[in-house]
N, C-alpha and C positions, 0 to 999 in steps of 0.2 A: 806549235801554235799555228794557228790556220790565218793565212792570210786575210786582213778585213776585206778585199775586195774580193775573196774567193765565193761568186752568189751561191753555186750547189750547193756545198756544206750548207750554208745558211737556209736552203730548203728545206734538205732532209733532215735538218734538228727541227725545223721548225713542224715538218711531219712526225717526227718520231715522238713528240713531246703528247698525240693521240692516238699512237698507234699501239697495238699490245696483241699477243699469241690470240688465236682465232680470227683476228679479223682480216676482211677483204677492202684489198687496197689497186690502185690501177694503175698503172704507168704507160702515156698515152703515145709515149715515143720510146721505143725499147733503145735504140743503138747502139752503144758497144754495152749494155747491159748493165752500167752502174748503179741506174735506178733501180732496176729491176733486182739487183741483188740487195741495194738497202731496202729496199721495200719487202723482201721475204725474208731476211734476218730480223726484221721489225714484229715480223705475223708470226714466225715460226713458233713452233712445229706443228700447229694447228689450221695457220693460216694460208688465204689463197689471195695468189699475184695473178693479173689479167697483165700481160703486157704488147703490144701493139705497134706493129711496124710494114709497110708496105716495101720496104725495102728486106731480100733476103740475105744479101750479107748484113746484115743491122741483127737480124733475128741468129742468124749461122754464129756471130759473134759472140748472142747476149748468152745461149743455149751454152755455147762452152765455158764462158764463166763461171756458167751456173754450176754447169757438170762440174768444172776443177773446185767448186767449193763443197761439193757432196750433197747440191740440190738437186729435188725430184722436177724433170723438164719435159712437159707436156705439150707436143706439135698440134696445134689447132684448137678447139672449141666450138662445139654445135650452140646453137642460139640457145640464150640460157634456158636450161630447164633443172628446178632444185640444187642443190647443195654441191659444187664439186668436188674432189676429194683434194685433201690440202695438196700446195707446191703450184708452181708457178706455168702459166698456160703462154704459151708464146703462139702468136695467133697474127696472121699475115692478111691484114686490112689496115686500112686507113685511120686515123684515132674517130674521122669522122661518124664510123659506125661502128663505135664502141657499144652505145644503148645493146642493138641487138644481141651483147654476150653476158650483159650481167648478169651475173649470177641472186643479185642483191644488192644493198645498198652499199657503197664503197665508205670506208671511213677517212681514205687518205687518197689523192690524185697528184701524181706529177708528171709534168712534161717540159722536155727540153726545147722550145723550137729549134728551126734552122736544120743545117745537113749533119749528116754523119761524120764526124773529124775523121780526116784520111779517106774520103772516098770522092765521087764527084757531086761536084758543090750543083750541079741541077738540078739532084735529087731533095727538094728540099720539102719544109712546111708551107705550107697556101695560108692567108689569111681566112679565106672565105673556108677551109675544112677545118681549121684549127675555132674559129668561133663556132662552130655545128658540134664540134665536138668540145667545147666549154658550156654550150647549154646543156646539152645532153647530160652529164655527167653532175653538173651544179643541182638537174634537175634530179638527179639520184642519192646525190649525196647524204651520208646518214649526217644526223643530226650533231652537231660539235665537230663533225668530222672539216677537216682541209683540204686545200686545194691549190697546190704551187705551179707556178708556171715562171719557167725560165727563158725569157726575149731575148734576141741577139739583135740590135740594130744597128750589127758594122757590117753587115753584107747586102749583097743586094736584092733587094725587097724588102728586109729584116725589118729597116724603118717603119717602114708602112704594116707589116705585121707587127711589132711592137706596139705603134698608135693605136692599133684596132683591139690589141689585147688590151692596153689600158685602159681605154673608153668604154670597153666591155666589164671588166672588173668594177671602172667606175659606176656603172649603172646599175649595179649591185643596189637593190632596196639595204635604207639603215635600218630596219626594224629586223632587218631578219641574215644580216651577214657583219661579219669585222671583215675590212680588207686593211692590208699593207703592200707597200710599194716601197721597196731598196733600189737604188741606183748609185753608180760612183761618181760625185756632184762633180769630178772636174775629169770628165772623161765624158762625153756624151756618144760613144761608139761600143759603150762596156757592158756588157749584159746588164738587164735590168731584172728583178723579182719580184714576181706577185704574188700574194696570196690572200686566200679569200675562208673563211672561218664561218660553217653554218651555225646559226647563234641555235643552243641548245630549246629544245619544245619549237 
């Protein structure tokens, strides 16, 4: 049984509930590559993972996982142009310029903020590149598809990157998204979850 406060699991069921073989999915912070591996057992064997990290031990990390699970790990990405061939692209930029590698439109988005567990904690998410890179992507998003985003507001800056994702979520037009918001109501230093749902047509 998975712990109630445990937010990732709570994400990726909550992605996995529209994701299905073929489709393209993005992981906007690769780091030790957990997303990134639920997110291509979600697509497989037909589907393609973008995943995204400016840090290279993050990507050095996510790349052997993948390999010890007998995924196809592909270094880099030219700006998108048509179809790419399925398995997952580890691609060393910023989430903030994810747009210029889509391949198409994503049906699932996750990201972890905050740093890499076990590396140095300088390394972290920006509020101002993590909201450039929540337009960008919302703006791509296929239709029904989701989009989870995991906050840390026990470190520092987190707070203030957590307010700014929420406020950004909140401003989500109701005509045309479902958002949820999980947080542990007697812990206010505990990962928070967001998720945002493009309503279908």
């Amino acid at each position: 049984m998975t712990r109630l406060t445990r937010i990732v699991p709570l994400a990726q069921n909550l992605l996995a509930d529209v994701l299905q073989a073929g489709d393209l999915a993005v992981d906007l912070t690769a780091g030790n590559g957990h997303d990134t591996l639920f997110l291509y057992r979600s697509v497989a064997p037909h589907g393609c993972v973008l995943a995204f990290d400016i840090d290279t031990v993050a990507l050095d990390s996510t790349a052997t996982r993948l390999q010890q699970a007998g995924i196809e790990v592909y270094h880099g990405m030219e700006p998108a142009r048509g179809q790419p061939a399925p398995g997952v692209y580890l691609i060393a930029a910023g989430h903030e310029d994810c747009a210029f590698f889509l391949p198409g439109a994503p049906k699932a988005v996750i990201a972890n903020l905050g740093y890499l567990p076990g590396s140095d904690h300088r390394t972290l998410t920006q509020e101002s590149t993590t909201l450039r890179a929540l337009d960008q992507v919302a703006a791509r998003l296929a239709s029904g598809g989701r989009l989870a985003v995991v906050a840390y507001p026990g470190h520092v800056g987190g707070e203030q990157e957590s307010a700014a994702v929420e406020a950004w979520f909140g401003s989500l037009k109701r005509d045309e998204w479902d958002v949820l918001r999980i947080e542990v109501g007697n812990c206010p230093t505990a990962p928070r979850l967001f998720v945002a749902e493009k309503r279908q047509g």
